[in-house]
N, C-alpha and C positions, 0 to 999 in steps of 0.2 A: 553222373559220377556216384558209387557206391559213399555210403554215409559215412564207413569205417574209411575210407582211402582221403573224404575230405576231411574228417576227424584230424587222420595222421599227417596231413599238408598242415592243418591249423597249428598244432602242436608242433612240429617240426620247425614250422616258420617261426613262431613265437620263441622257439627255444632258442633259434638262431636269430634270431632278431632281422627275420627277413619280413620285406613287403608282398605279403602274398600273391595281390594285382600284379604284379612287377615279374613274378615267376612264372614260365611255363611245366609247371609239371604236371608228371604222368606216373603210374606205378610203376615204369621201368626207372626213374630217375635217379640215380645212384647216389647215397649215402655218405658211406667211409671213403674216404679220399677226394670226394669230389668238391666239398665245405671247408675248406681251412678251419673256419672255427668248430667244427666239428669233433669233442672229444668226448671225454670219459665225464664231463663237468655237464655234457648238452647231455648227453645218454641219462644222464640223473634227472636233469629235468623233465625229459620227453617221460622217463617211466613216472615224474611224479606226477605228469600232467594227466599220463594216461588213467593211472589211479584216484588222484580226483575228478575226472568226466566221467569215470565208467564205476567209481564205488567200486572199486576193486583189490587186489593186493598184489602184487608181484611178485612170485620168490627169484631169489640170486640167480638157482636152478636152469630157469627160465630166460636170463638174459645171455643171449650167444652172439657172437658176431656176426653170425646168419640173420638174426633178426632185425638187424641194422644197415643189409643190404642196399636195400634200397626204400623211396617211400612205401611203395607195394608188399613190402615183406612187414615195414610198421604196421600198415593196415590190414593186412593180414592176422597179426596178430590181434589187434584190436576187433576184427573179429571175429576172434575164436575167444576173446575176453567177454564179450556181448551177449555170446549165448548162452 
């Protein structure tokens, strides 16, 4: 498993207060709709998670609903933040 794709499982899990043993996922695993707890409150946390692991900063710019796809599209992003 790519380091960025189990980066954004950790961060996601955590944001959602999942057990990550518990889940099977994959980078197609879908996001927006598929998490009830899932809003605009976890999206704050995942970008602040992602800026604390990676020393980074985010602009507004940069947060789309495409990148909230799925886990795969999180870590995606994470890295092109890495490099």
């Amino acid at each position: 498993m790519p380091q960025s794709l189990s980066l954004a499982i950790d961060i996601i899990c955590a944001s959602l207060q999942l057990n990550r043993p518990e889940l099977d996922v994959t980078a197609s695993t879908p996001l927006m709709g598929a998490f009830p707890d899932f809003n605009s409150l976890t999206i704050m946390s995942i970008v602040n998670a992602i800026e604390e692991q990676l020393g980074c900063e985010i602009e507004d710019e940069e947060l789309t609903a495409e990148l909230f796809e799925s886990f795969g599209t999180v870590a995606t992003f994470i890295d092109s933040k890495m490099s």
